[in-house]
mmCIF file of the N, C-alpha and C atoms, coordinates in Angstrom:
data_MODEL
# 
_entry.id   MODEL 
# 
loop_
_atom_site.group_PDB 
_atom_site.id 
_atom_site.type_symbol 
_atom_site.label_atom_id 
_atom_site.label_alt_id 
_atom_site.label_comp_id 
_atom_site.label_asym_id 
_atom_site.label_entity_id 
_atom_site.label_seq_id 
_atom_site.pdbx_PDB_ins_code 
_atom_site.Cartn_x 
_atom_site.Cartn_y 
_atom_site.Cartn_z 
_atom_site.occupancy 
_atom_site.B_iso_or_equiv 
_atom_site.pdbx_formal_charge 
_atom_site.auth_seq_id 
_atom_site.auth_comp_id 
_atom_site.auth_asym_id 
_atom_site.auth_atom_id 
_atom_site.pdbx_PDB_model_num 
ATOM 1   N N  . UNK A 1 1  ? 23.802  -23.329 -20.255 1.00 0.00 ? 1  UNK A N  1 
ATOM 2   C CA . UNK A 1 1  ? 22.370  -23.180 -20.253 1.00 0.00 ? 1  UNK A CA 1 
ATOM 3   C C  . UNK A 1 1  ? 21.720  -24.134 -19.249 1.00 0.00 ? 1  UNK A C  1 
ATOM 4   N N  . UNK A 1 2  ? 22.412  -25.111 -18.935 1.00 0.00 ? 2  UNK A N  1 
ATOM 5   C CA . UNK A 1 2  ? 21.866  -26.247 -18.308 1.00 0.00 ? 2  UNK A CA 1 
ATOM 6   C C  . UNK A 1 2  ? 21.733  -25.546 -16.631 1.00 0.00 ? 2  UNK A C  1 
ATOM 7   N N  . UNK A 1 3  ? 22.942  -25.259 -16.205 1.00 0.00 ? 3  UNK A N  1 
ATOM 8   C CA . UNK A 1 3  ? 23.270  -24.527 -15.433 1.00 0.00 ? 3  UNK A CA 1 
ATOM 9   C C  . UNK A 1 3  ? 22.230  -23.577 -15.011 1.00 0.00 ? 3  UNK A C  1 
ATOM 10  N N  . UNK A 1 4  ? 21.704  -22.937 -16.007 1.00 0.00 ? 4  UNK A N  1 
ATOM 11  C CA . UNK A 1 4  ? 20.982  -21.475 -15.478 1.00 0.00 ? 4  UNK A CA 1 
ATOM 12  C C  . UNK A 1 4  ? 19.618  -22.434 -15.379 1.00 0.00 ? 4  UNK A C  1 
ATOM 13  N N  . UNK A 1 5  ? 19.225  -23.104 -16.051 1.00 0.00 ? 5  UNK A N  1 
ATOM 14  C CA . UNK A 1 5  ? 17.871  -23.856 -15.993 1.00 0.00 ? 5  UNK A CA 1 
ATOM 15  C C  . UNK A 1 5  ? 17.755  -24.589 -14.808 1.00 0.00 ? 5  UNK A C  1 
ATOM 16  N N  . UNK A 1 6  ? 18.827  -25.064 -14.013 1.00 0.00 ? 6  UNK A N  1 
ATOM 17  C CA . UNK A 1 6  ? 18.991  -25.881 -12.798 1.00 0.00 ? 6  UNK A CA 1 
ATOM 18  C C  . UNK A 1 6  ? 18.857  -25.113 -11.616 1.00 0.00 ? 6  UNK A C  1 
ATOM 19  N N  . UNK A 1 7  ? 19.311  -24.031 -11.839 1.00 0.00 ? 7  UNK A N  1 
ATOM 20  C CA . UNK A 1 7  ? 19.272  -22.340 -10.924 1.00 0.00 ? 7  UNK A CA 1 
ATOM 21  C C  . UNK A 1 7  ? 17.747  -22.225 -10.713 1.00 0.00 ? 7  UNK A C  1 
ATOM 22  N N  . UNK A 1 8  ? 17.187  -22.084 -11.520 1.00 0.00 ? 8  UNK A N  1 
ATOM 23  C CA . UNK A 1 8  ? 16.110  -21.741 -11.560 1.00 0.00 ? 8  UNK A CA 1 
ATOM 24  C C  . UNK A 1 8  ? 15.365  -22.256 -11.194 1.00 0.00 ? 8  UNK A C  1 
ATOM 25  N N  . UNK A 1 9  ? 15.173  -23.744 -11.028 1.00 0.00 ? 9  UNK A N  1 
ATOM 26  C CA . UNK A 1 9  ? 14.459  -25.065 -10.650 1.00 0.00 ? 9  UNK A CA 1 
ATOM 27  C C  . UNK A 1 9  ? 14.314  -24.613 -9.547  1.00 0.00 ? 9  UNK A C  1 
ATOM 28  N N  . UNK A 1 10 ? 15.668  -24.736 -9.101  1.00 0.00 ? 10 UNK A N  1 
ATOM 29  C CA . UNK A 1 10 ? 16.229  -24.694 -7.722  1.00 0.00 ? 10 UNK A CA 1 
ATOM 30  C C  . UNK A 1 10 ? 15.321  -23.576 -6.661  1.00 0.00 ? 10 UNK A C  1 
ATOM 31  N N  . UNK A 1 11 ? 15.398  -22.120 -7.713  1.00 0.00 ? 11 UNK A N  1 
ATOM 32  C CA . UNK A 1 11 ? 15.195  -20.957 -6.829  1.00 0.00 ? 11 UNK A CA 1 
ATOM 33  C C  . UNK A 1 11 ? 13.533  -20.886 -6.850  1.00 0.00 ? 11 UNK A C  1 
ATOM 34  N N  . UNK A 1 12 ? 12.839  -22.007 -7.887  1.00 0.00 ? 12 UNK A N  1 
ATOM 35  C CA . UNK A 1 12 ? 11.330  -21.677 -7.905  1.00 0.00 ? 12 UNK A CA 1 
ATOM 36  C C  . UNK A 1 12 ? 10.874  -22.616 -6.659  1.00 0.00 ? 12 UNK A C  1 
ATOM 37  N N  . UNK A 1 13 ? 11.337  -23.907 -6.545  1.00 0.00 ? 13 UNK A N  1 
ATOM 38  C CA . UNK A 1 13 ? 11.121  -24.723 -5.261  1.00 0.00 ? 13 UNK A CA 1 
ATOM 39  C C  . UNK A 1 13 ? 11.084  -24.354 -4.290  1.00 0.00 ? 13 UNK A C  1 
ATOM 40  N N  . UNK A 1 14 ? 12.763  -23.229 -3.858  1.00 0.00 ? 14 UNK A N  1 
ATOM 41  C CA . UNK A 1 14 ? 12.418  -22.577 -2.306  1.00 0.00 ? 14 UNK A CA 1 
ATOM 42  C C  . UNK A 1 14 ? 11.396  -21.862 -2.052  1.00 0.00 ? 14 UNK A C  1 
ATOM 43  N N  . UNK A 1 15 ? 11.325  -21.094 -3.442  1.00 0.00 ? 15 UNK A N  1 
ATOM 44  C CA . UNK A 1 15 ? 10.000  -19.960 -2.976  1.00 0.00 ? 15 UNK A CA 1 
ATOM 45  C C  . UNK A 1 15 ? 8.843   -20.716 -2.659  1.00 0.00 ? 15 UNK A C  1 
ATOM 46  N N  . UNK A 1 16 ? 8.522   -21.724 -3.415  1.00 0.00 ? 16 UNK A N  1 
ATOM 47  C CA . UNK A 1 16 ? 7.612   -22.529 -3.216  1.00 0.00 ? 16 UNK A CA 1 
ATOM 48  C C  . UNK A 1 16 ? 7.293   -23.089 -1.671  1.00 0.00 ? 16 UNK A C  1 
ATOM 49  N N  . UNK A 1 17 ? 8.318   -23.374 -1.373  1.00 0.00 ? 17 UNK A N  1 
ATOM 50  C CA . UNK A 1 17 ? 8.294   -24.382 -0.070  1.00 0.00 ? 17 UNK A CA 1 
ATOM 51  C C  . UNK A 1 17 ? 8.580   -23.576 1.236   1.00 0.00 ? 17 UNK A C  1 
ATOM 52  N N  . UNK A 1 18 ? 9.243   -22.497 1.103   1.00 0.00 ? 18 UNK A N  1 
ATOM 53  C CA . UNK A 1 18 ? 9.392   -21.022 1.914   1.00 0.00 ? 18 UNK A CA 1 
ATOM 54  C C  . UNK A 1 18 ? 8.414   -20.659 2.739   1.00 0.00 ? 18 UNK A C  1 
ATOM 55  N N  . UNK A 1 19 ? 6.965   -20.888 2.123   1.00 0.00 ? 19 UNK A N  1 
ATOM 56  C CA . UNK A 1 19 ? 6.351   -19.887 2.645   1.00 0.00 ? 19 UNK A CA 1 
ATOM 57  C C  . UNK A 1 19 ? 6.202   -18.668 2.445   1.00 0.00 ? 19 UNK A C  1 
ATOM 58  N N  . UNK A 1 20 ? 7.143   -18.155 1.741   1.00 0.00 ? 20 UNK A N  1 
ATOM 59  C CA . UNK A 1 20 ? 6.782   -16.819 1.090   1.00 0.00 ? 20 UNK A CA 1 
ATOM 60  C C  . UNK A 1 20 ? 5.611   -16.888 -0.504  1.00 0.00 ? 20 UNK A C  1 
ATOM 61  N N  . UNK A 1 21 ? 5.036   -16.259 -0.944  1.00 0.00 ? 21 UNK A N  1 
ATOM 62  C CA . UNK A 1 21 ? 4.205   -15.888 -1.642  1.00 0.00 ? 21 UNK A CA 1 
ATOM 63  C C  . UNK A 1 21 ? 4.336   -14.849 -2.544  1.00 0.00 ? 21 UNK A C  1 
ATOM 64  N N  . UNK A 1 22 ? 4.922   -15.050 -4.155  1.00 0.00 ? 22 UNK A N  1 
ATOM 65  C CA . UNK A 1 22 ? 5.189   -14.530 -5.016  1.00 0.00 ? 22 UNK A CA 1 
ATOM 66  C C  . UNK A 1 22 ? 4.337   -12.901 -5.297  1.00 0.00 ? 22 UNK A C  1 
ATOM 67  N N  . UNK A 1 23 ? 3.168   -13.462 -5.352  1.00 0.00 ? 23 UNK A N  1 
ATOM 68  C CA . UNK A 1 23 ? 2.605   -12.397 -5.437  1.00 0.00 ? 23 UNK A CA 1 
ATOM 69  C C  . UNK A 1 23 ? 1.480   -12.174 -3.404  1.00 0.00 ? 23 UNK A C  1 
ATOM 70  N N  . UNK A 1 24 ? 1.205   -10.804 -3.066  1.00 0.00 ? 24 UNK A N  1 
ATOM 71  C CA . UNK A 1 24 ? 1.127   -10.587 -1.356  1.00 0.00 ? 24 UNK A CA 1 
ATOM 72  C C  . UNK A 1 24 ? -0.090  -10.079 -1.231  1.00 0.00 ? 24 UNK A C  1 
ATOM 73  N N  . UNK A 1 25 ? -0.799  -10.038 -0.010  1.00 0.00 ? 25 UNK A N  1 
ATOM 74  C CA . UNK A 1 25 ? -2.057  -9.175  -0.361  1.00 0.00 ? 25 UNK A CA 1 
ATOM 75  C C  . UNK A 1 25 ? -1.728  -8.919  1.237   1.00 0.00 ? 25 UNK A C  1 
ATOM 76  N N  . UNK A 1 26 ? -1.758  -7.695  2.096   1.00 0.00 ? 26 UNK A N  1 
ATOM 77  C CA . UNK A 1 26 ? -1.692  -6.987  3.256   1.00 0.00 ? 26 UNK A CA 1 
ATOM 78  C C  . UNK A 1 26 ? -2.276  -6.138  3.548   1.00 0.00 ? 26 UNK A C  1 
ATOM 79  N N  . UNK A 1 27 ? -3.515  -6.822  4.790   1.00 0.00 ? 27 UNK A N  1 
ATOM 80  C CA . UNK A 1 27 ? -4.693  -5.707  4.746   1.00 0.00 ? 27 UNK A CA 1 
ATOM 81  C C  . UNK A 1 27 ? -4.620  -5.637  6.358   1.00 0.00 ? 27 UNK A C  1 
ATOM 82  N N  . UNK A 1 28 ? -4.323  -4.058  6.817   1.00 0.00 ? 28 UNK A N  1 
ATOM 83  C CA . UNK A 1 28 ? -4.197  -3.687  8.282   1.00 0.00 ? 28 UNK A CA 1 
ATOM 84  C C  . UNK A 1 28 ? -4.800  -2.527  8.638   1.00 0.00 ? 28 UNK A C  1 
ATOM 85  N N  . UNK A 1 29 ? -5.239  -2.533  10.043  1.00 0.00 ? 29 UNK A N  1 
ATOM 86  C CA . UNK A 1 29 ? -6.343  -1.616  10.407  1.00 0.00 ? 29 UNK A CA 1 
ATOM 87  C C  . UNK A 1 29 ? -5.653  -0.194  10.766  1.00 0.00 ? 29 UNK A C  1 
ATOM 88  N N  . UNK A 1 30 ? -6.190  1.220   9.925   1.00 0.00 ? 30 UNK A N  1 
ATOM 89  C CA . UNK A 1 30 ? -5.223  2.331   10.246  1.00 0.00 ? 30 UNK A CA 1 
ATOM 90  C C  . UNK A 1 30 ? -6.683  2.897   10.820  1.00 0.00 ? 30 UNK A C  1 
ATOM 91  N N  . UNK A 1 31 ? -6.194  4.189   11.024  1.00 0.00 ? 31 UNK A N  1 
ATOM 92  C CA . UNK A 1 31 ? -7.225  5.140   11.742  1.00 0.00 ? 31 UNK A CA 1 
ATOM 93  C C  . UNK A 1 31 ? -7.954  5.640   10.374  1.00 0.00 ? 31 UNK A C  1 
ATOM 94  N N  . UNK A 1 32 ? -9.356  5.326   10.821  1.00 0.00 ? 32 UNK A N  1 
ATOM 95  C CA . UNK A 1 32 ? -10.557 5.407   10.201  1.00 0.00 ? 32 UNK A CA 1 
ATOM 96  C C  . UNK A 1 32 ? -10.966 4.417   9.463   1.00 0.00 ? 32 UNK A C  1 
ATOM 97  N N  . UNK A 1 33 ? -10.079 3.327   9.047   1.00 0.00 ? 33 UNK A N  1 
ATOM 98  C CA . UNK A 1 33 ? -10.637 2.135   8.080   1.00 0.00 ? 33 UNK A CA 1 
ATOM 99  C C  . UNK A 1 33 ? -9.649  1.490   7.878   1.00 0.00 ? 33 UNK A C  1 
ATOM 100 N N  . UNK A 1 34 ? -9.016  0.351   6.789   1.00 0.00 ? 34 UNK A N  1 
ATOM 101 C CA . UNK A 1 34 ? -8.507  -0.309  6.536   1.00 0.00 ? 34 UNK A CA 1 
ATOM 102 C C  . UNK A 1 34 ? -7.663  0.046   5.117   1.00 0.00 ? 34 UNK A C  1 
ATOM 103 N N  . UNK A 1 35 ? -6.094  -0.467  5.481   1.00 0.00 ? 35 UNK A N  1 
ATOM 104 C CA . UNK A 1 35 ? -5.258  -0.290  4.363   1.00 0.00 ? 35 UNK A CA 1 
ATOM 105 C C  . UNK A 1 35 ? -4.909  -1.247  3.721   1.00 0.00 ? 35 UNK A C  1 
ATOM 106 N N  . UNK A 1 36 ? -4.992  -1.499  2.530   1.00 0.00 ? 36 UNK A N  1 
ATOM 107 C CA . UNK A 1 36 ? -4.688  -2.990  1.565   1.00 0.00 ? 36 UNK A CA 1 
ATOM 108 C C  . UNK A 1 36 ? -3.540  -3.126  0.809   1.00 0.00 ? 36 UNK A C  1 
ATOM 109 N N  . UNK A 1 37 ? -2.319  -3.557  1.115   1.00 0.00 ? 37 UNK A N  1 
ATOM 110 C CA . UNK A 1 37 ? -1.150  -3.563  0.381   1.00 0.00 ? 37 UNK A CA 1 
ATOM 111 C C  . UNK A 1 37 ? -1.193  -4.484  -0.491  1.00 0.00 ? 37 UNK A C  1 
ATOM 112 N N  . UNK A 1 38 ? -0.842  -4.576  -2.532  1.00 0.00 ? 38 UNK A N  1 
ATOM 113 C CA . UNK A 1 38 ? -0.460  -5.500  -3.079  1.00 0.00 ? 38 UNK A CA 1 
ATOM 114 C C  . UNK A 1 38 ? 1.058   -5.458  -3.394  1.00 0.00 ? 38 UNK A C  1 
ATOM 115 N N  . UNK A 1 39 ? 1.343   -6.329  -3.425  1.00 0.00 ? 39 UNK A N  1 
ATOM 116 C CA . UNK A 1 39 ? 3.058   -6.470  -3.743  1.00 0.00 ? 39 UNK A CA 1 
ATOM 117 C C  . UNK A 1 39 ? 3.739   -8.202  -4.123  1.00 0.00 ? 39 UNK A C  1 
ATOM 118 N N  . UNK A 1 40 ? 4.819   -7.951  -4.266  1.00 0.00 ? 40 UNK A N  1 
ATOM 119 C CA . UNK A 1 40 ? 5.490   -8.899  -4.718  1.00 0.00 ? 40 UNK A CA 1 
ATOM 120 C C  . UNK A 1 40 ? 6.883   -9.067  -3.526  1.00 0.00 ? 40 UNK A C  1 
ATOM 121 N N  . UNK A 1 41 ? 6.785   -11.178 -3.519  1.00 0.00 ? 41 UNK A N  1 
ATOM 122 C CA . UNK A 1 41 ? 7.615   -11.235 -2.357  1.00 0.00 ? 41 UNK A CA 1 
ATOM 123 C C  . UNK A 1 41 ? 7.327   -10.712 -1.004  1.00 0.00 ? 41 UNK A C  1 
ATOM 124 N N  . UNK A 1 42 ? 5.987   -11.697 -0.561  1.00 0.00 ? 42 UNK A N  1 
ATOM 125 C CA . UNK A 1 42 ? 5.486   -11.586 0.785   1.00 0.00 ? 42 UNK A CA 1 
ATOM 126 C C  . UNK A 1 42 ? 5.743   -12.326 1.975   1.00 0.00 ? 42 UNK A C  1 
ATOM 127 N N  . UNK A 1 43 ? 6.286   -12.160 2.655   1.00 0.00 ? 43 UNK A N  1 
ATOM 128 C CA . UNK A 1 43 ? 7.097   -13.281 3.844   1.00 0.00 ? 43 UNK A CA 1 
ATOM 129 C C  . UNK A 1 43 ? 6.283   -13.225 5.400   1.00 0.00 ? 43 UNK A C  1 
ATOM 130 N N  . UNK A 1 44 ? 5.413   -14.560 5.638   1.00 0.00 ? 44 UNK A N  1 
ATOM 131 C CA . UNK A 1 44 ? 4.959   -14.167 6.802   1.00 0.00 ? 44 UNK A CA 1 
ATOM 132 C C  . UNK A 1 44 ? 5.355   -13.536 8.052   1.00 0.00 ? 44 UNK A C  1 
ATOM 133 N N  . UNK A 1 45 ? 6.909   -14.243 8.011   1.00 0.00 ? 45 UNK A N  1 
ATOM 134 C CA . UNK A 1 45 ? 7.604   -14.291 8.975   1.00 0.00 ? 45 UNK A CA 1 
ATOM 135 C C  . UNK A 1 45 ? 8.638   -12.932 9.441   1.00 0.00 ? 45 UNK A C  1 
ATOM 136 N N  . UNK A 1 46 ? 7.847   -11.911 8.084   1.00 0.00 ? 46 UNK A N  1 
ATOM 137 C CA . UNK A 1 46 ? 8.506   -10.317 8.313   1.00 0.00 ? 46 UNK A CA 1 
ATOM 138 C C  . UNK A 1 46 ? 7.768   -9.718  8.132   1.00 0.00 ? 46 UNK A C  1 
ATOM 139 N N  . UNK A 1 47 ? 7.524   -8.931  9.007   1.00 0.00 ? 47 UNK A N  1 
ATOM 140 C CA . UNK A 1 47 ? 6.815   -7.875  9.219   1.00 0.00 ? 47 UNK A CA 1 
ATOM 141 C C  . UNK A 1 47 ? 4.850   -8.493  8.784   1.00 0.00 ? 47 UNK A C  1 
ATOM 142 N N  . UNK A 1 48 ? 4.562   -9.403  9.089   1.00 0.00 ? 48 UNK A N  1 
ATOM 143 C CA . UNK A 1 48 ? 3.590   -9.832  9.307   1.00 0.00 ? 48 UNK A CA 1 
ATOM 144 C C  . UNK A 1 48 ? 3.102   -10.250 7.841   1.00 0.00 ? 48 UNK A C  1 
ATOM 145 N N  . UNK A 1 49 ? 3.755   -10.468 6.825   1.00 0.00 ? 49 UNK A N  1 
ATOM 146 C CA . UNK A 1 49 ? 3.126   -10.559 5.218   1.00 0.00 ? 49 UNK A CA 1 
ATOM 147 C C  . UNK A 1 49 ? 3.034   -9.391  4.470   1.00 0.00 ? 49 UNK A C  1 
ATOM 148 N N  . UNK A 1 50 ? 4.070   -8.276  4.927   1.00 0.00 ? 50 UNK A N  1 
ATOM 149 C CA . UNK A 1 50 ? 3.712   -6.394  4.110   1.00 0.00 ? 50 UNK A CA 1 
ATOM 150 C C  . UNK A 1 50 ? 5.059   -7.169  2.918   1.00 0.00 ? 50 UNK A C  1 
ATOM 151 N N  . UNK A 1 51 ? 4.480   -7.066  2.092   1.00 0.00 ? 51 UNK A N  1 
ATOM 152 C CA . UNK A 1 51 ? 4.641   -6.975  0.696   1.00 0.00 ? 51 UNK A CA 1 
ATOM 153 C C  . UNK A 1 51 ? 6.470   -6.353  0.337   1.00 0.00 ? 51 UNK A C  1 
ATOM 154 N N  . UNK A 1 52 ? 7.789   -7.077  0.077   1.00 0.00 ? 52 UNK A N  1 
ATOM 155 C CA . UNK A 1 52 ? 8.917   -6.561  -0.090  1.00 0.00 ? 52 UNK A CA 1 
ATOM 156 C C  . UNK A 1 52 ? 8.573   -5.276  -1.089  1.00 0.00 ? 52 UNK A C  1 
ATOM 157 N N  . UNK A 1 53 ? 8.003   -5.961  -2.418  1.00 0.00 ? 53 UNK A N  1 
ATOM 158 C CA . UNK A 1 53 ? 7.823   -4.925  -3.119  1.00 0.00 ? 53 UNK A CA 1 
ATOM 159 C C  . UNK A 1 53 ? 6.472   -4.160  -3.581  1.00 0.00 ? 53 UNK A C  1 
ATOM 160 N N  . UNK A 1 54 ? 5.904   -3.449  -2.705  1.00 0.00 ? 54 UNK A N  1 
ATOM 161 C CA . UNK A 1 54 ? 4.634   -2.903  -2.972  1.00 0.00 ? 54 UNK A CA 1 
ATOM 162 C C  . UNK A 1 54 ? 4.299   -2.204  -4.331  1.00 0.00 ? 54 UNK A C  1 
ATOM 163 N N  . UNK A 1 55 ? 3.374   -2.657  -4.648  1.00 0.00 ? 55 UNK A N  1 
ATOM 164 C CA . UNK A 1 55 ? 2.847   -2.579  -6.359  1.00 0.00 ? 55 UNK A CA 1 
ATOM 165 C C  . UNK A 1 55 ? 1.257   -1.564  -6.002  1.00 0.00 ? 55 UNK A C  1 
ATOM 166 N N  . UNK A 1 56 ? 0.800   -1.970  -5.475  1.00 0.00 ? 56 UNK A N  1 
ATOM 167 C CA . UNK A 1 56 ? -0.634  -1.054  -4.844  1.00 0.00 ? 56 UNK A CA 1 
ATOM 168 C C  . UNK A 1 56 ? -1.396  -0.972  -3.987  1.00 0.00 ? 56 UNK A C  1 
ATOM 169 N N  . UNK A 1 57 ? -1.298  0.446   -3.170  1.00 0.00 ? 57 UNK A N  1 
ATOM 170 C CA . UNK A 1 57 ? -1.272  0.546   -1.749  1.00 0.00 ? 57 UNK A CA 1 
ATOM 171 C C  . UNK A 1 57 ? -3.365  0.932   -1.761  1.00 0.00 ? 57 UNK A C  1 
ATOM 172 N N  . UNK A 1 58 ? -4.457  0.289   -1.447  1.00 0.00 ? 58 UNK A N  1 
ATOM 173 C CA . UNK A 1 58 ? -5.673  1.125   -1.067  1.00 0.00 ? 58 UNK A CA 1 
ATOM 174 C C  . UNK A 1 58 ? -5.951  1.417   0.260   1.00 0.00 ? 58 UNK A C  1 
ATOM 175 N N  . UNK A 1 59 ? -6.860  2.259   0.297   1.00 0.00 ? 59 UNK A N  1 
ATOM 176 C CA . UNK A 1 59 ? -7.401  2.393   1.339   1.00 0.00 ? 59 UNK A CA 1 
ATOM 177 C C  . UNK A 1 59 ? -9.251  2.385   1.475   1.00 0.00 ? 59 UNK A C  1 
ATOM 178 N N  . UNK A 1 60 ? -9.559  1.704   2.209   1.00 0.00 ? 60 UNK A N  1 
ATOM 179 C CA . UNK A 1 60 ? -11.282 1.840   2.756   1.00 0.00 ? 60 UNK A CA 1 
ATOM 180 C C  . UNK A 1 60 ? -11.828 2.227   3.853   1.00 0.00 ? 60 UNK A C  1 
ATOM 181 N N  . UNK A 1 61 ? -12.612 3.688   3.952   1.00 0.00 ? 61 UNK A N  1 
ATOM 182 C CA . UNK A 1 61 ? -13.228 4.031   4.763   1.00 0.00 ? 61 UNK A CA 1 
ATOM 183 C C  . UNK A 1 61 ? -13.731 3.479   5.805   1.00 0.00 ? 61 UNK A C  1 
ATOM 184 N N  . UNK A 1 62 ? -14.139 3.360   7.077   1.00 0.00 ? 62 UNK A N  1 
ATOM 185 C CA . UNK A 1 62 ? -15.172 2.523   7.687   1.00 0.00 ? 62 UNK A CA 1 
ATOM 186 C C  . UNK A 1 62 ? -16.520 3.319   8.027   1.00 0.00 ? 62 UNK A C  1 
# 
């Protein structure tokens, strides 16, 4: 148990210190207005902050 609790320490720090962002917000300009990605596991350094796991995609008119 100690073990898995030390894992975990471990794996909440990198995310922490990563730069990545547990929960993502990705808002990019499509034709006619703007698209807003939410997701989980957002990495600046891929693909500009689009969300690994997209949870809810909007869109706004312009």
């Amino acid at each position: 148990m100690r073990k898995v609790f030390i894992l975990l320490v471990v794996l909440s720090a990198s995310v922490l210190l990563s730069g990545c962002a547990l929960i993502s917000k990705h808002t990019a300009p499509v034709e006619g207005g703007t698209k807003t990605t939410f997701g989980l596991l957002g990495f600046d350094g891929v693909d500009n902050g689009y969300p690994v796991l997209p949870i809810y995609s909007g869109f706004k008119q312009d």
